[in-house]
TORKOL-4160 file (C-alpha; in steps of 0.2 Angstrom, whole numbers, padded with zeros to 4 digits, m for minus):
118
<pt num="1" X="0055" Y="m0068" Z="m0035"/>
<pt num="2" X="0067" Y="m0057" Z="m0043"/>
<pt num="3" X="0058" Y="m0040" Z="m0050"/>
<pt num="4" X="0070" Y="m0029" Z="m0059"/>
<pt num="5" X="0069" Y="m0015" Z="m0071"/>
<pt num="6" X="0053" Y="m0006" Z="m0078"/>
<pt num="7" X="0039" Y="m0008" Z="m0067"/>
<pt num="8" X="0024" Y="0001" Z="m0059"/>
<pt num="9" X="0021" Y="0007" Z="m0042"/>
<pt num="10" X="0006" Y="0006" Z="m0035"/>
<pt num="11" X="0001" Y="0019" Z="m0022"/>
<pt num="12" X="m0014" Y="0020" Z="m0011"/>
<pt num="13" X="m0019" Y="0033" Z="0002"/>
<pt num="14" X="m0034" Y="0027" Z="0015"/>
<pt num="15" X="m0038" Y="0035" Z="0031"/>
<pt num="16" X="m0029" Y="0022" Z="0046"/>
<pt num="17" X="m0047" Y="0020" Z="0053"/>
<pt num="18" X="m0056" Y="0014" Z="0038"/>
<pt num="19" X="m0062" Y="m0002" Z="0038"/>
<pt num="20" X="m0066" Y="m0017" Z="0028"/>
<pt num="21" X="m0076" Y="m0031" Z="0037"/>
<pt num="22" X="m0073" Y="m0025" Z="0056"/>
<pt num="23" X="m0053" Y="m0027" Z="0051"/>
<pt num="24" X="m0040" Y="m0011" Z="0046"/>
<pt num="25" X="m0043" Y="m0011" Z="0028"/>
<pt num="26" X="m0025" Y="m0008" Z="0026"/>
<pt num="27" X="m0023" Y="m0026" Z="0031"/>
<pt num="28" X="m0033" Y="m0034" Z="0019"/>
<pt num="29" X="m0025" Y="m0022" Z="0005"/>
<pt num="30" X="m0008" Y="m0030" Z="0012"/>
<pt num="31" X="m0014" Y="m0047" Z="0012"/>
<pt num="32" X="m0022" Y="m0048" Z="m0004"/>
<pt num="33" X="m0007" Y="m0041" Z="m0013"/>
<pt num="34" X="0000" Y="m0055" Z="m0005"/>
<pt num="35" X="m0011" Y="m0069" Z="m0007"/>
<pt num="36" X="m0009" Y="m0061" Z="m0030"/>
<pt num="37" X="0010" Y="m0064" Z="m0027"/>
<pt num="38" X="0013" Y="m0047" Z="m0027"/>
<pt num="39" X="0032" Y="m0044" Z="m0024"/>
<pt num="40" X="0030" Y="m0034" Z="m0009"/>
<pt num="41" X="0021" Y="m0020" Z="0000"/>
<pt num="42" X="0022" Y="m0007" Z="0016"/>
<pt num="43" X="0010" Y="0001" Z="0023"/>
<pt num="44" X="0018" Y="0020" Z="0029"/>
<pt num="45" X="0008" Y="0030" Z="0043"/>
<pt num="46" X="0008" Y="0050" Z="0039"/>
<pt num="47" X="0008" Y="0058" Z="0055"/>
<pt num="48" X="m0003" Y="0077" Z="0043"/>
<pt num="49" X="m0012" Y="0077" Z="0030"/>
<pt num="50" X="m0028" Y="0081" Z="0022"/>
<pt num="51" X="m0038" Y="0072" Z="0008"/>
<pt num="52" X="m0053" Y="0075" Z="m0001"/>
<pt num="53" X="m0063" Y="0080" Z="0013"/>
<pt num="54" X="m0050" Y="0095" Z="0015"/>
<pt num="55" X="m0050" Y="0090" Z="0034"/>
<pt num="56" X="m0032" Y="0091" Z="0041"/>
<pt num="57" X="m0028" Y="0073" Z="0051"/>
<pt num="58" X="m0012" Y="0075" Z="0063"/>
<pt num="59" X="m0002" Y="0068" Z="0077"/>
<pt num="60" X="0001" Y="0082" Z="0086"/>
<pt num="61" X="m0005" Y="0079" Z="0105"/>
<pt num="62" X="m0019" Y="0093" Z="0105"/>
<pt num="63" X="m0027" Y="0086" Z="0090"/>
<pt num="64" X="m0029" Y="0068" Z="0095"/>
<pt num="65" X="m0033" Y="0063" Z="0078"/>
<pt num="66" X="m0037" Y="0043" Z="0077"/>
<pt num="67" X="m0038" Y="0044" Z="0058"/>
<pt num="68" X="m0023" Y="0047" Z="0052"/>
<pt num="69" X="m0015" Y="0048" Z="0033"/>
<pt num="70" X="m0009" Y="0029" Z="0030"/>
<pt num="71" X="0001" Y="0025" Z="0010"/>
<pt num="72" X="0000" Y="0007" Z="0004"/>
<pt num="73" X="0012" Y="0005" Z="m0009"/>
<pt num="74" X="0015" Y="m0009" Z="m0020"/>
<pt num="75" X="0030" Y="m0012" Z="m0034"/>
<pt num="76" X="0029" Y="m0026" Z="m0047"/>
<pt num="77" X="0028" Y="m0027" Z="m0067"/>
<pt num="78" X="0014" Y="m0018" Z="m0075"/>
<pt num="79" X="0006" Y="m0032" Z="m0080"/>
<pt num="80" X="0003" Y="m0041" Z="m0060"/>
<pt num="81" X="m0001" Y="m0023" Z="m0054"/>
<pt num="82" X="m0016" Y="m0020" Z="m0067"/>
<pt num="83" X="m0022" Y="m0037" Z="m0063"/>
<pt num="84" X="m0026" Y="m0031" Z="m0045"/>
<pt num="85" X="m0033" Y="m0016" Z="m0048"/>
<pt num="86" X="m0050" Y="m0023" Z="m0049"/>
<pt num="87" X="m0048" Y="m0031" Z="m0029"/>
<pt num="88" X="m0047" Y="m0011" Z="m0025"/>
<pt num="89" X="m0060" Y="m0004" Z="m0034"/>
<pt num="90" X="m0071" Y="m0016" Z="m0022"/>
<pt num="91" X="m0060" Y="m0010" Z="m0007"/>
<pt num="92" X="m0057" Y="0005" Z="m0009"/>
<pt num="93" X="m0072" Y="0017" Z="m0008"/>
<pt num="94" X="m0064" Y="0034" Z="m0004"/>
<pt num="95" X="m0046" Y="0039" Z="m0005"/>
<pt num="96" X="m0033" Y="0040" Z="m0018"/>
<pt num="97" X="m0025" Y="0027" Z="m0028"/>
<pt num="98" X="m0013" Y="0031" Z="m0041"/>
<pt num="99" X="0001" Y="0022" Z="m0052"/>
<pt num="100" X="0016" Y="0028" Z="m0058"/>
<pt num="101" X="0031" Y="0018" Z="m0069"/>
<pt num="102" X="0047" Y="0015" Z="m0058"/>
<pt num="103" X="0062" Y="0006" Z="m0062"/>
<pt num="104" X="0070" Y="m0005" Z="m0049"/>
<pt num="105" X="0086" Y="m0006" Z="m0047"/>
<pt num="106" X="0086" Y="m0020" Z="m0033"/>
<pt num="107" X="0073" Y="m0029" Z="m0026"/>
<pt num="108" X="0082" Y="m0044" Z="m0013"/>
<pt num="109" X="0076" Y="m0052" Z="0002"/>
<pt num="110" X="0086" Y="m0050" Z="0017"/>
<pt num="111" X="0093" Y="m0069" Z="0015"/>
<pt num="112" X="0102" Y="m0076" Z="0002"/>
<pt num="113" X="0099" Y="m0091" Z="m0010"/>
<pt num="114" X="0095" Y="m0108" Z="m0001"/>
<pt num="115" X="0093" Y="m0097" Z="0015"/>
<pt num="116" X="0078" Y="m0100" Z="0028"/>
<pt num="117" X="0067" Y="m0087" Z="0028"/>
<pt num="118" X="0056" Y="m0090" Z="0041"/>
């Protein structure tokens, strides 16, 4: 898929133990993304931060926190990104999910045409 250009980035933050059917909600974020033919997405682990609840999460040994900040983010055209926004608002129950325009510059794989990629 080449995706270049104008195009929307799609953020979500969730709290790394929140849950979706006993499984890491982040995971079925990633996988649904997947299964839309999303063109890509990562999921980045904050090691502070604080939310709506105003409660500080944070890696530092005395805190112990098992809850930390996690970002989902999502780039593709505007038009595949709104189509999935409606997955999230059944996901999706509290935190913070926001979009904003991008333009991509490159967006390649890390083989090239005719390559195996498994």
């Amino acid at each position: 898929m080449k995706l270049e250009g104008s195009a929307l980035r799609l953020t979500i933050f969730v709290g790394e133990s929140d849950t979706w059917h006993h499984k890491p909600l982040y995971h079925e974020i990633v996988h649904r993304a997947h299964r839309a033919g999303l063109a890509g997405a990562s999921v980045i682990r904050g090691i502070e931060g604080y939310g709506a609840s105003s409660r500080i999460h944070t890696t530092r040994i005395l805190s112990l926190s098992e809850d930390l900040p996690l970002a989902i983010v999502i780039i593709d055209a505007e038009d595949k990104i709104r189509a999935f926004l409606p997955q999230l608002d059944e996901l999706v129950t509290k935190g913070l999910v926001m979009i904003d325009p991008v333009e991509v510059i490159r967006h390649a794989g890390r083989h090239g045409p005719g390559q195996d990629t498994r």
